[in-house]
C-alpha positions in Angstrom: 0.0 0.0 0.0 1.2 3.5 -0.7 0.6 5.9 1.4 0.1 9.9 1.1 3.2 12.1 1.9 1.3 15.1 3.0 2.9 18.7 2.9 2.4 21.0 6.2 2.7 24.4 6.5 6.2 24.6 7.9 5.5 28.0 9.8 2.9 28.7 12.0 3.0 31.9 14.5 -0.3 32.6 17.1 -1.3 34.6 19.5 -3.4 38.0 19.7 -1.3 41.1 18.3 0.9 38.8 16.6 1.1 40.2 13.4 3.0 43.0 14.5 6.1 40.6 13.9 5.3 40.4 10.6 8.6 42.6 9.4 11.1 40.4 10.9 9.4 37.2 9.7 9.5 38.5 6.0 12.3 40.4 6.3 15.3 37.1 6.0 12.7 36.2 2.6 13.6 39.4 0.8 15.8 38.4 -2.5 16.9 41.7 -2.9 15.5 45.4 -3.2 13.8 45.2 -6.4 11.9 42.1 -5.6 8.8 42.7 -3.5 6.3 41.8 -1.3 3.4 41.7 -2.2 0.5 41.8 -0.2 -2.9 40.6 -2.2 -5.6 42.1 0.9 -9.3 42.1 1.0 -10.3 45.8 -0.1 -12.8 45.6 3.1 -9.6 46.9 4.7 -9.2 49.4 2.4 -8.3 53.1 4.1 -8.8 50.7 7.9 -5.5 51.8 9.4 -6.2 48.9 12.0 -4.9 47.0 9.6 -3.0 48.8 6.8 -0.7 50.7 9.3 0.5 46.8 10.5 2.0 45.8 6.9 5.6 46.5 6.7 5.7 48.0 3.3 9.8 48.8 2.1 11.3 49.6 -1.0 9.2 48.4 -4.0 6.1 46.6 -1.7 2.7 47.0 -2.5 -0.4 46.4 -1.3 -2.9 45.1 -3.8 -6.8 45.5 -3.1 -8.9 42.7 -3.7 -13.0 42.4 -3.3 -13.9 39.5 -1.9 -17.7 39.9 -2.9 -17.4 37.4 -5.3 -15.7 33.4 -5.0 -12.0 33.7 -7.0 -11.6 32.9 -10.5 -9.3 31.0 -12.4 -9.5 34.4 -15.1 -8.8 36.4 -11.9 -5.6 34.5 -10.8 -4.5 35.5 -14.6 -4.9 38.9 -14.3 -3.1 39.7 -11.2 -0.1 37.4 -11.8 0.0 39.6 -15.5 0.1 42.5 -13.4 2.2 41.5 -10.8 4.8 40.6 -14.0 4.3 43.7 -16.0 4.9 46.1 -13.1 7.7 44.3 -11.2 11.2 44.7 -12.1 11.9 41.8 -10.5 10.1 38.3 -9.5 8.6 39.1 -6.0 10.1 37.9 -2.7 6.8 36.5 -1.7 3.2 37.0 -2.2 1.4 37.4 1.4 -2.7 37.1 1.4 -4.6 38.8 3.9 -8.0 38.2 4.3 -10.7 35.4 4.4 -10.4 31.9 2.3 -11.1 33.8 -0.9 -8.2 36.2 -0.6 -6.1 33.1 1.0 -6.7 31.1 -2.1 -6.0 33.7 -4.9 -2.9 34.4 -2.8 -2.2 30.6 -3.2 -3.2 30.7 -6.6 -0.7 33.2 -7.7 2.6 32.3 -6.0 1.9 28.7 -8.4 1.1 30.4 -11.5 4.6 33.1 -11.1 6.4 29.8 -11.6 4.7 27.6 -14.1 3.4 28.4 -17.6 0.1 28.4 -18.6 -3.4 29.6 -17.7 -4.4 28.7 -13.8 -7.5 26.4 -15.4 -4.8 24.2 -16.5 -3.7 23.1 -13.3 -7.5 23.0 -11.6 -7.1 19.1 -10.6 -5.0 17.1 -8.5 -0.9 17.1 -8.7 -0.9 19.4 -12.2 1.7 21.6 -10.3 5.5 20.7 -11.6 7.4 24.1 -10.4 7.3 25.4 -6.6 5.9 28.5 -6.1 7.6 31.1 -4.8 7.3 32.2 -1.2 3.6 33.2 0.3 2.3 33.6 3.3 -1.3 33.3 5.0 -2.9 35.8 7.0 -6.5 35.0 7.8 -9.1 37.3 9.1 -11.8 35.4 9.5 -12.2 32.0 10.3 -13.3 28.4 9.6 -12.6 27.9 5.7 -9.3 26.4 6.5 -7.7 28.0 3.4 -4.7 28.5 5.4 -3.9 25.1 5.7 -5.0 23.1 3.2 -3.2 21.9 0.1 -5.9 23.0 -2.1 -7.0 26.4 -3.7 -10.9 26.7 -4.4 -11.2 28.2 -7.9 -14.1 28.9 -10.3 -12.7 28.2 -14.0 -14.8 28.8 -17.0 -15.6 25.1 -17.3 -15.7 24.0 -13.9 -15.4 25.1 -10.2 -12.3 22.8 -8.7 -9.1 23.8 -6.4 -5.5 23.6 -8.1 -4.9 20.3 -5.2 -0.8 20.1 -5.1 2.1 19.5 -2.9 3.3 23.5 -3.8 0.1 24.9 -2.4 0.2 25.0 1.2 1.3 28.2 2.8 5.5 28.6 3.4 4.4 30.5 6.5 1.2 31.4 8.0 0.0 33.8 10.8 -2.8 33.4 13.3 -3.9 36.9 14.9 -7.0 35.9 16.4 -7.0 40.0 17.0 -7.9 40.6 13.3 -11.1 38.6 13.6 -13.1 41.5 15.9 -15.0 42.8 13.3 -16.4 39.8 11.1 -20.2 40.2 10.9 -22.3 37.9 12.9 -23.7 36.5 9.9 -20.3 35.8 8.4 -19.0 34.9 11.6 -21.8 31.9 11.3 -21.6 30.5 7.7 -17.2 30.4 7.8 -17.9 28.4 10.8 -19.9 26.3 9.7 -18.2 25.5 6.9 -15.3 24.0 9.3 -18.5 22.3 11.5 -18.8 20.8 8.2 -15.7 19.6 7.4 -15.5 18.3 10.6 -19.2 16.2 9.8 -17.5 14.9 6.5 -14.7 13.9 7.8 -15.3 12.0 10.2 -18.2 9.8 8.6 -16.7 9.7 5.3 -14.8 6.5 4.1 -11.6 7.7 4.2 -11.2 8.3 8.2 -8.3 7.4 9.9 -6.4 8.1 12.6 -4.8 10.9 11.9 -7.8 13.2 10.4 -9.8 11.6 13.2 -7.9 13.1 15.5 -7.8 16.6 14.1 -11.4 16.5 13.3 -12.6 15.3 16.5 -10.4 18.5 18.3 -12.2 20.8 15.7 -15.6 19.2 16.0 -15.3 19.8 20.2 -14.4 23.4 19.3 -17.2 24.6 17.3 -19.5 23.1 20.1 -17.7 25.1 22.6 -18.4 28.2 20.5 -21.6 27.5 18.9 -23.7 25.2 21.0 -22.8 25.9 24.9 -22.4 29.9 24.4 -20.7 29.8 27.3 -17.1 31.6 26.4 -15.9 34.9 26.2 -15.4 36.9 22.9 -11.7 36.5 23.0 -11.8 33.1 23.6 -14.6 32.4 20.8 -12.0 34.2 18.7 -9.0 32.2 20.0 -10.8 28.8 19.5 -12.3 29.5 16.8 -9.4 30.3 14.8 -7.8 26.8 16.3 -11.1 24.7 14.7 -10.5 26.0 11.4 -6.8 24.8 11.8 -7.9 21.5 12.8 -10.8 21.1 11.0 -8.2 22.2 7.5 -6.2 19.0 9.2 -8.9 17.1 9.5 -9.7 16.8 5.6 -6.0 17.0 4.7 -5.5 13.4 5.2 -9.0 12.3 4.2 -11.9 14.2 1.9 -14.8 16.2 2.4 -18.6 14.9 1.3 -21.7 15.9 -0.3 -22.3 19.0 1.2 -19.0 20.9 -0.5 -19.3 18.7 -3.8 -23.1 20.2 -4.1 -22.1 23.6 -2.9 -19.6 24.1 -5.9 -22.0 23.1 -8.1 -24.3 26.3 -6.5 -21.3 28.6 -6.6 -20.4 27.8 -10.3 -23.8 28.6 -11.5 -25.0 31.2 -9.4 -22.0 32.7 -7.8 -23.0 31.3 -3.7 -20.9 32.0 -1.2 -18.9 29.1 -0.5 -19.8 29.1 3.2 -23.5 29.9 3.1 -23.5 27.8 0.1 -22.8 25.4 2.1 -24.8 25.5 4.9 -27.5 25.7 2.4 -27.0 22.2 0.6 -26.2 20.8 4.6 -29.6 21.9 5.7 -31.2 19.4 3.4 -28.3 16.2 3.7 -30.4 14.7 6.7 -30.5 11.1 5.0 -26.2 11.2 5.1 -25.3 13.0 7.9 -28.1 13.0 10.4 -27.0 13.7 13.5 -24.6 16.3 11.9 -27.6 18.2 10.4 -30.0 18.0 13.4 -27.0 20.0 15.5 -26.9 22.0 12.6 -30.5 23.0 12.9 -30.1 23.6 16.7 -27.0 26.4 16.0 -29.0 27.9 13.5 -31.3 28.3 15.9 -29.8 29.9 18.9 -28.0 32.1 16.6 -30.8 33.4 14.5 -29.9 32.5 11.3 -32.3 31.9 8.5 -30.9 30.8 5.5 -31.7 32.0 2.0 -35.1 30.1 0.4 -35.8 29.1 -3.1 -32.3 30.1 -4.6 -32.6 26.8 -7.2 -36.8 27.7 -7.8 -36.6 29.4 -11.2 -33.7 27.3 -12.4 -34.2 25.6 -16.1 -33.2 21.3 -17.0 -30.0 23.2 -18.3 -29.3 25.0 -15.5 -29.4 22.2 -12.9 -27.4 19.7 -15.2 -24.8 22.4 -15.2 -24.5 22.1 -11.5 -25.3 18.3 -11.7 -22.3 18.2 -13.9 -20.0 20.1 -11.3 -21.0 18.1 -8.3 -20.3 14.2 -9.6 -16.9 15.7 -11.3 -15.7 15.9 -7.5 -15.4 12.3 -7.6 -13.1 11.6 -4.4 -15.8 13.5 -2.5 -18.6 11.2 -3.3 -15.9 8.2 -2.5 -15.7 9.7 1.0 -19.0 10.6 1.6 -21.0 7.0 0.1 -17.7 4.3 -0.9 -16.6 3.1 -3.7 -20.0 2.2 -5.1 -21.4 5.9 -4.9 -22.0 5.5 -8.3 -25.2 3.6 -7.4 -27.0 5.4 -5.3 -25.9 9.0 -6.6 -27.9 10.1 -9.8 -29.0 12.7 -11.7 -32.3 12.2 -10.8 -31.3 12.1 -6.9 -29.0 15.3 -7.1 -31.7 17.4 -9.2 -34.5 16.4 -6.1 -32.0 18.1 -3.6 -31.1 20.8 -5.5 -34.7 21.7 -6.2 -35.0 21.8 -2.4 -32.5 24.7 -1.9 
């Protein structure tokens, strides 16, 4: 049997203010004075000093704004590594993302695609990747995706929504300031933790457990029920642990897959542009046959948080328009192997994935 020989991020700084150090962790990684840093950050932070005044900019450094409004395309990765190549006089020292999963992944995304030819839909798939990428660095400010430590960057292409899944995508070095989560929005706060309660769901009832995700998932999984089901912490410890589940959820799938849940969920973001974490927590809320107890707890948080989740997003939809998601869901093939076995084949049709979606 072989087995997978899984890539970790090497680095990994926390505690509250600690981005303050981020100068004398980047500086050592500077090739020279015309090769910058460059720091790809959600524009949500745009003119926020909170933030802005705590990136070390020097010599030719830039910040580059980036909504996060919409999920990250393959197209999008294209046009900032052109820019970053046409206005650089040299290959940057690093790229550093700063921001939520979406920022996180097209920071990913572009430290691969400064090193290998090509358009970034080329290497959507698993193991595509031949060169490293050059240095980058993850800075999350919200949590739960678990973009900062997974091996995967989730991209929408203009054929199909799927991460570029290599050994060159983790993060060289990533920071966790649980100080630069204070001002997520509640709702926010809810669907990018639920998305690693989710992971944490597929996980560990998918077919691919073992000891090692078990572990991690079972940490994360205790985590979000600290935070979302007893209610019983303080704000800074919400924060702290929070930012801790989405490391250990990310674990979690790293040696194992996710399930239904994110293969239907890419099929909603491709076609109609969801979210990936309400997107989510929309296709969970209707997965009761495969993860039951997962979804009844599910229904319980939503509850003592308030949340009501969007209705009817798939109602007006054409045959076309559900095949196209159809399509995008049973092309994540190791998902379905997780979530149902090698046999998923059977019991996962057309027919069966059109009567869920129609539920949404």
């Amino acid at each position: 049997m072989s087995y997978k020989n899984f890539p970790m991020v090497p680095r990994v700084i926390f505690g509250r203010g600690c981005i303050n150090q981020l100068n004398e962790i980047l500086s050592p990684k500077r090739l020279n004075v015309k090769a910058p840093f460059i720091f790809i950050v959600d524009d949500v932070f745009k003119g926020k000093p909170s933030l802005t005044s705590k990136i070390p900019l020097s010599y030719e450094d830039r910040i580059i704004y980036v909504s996060a409004k919409e999920e990250p395309k393959t197209a999008q990765v294209d046009e900032l590594v052109e820019h970053i190549i046409l206005t650089t006089r040299e290959s940057p020292s690093g790229i550093i993302g700063i921001g939520g999963g979406s920022i996180l992944d097209l920071a990913k995304a572009v430290s691969i695609m400064l090193t290998n030819e090509g358009n970034t839909s080329d290497y959507q798939g698993w193991d595509l990747v031949k060169n490293p990428a050059i240095y980058h660095v993850g800075i999350p400010t919200i949590s739960g995706t678990g973009a900062e430590i997974s091996r995967t960057t989730v991209l929408t292409g203009p054929k199909l929504k799927l991460g570029i899944n290599s050994d060159f995508t983790p993060f060289d070095q990533v920071i966790l300031d649980p100080e630069l989560t204070k001002n997520v929005p509640r709702t926010q706060w809810f669907y990018t933790g639920m998305d690693c309660y989710i992971h944490c769901i597929e996980s560990l009832n998918g077919t691919y457990l073992n000891a090692f995700s078990q572990s991690y998932g079972e940490k994360a999984y205790d985590l979000c029920i600290e935070i979302f089901v007893d209610n019983e912490l303080s704000l800074k410890d919400a924060q702290d642990k929070l930012m801790m589940a989405s490391w250990h959820g990310g674990m979690s799938i790293a040696y194992s897959q996710v399930g239904v849940a994110h293969a239907m969920s890419y099929g909603l973001s491709f076609l109609l542009g969801t979210k990936h974490g309400i997107g989510n927590c929309i296709v969970f809320n209707q997965l009761g046959e495969f993860y039951p107890e997962g979804v009844k707890l599910f229904e319980r948080m939503k509850k003592e948080h308030n949340i009501e989740l969007p209705q009817g997003i798939c109602a007006n939809l054409s045959d076309a328009e559900f095949d196209i998601m159809i399509n995008i869901a049973l092309s994540l093939e190791p998902l379905w192997e997780n979530a149902i076995g090698k046999d998923w084949r059977k019991s996962i049709t057309r027919e069966k994935l059109k009567s869920l979606y129609q539920k949404m």
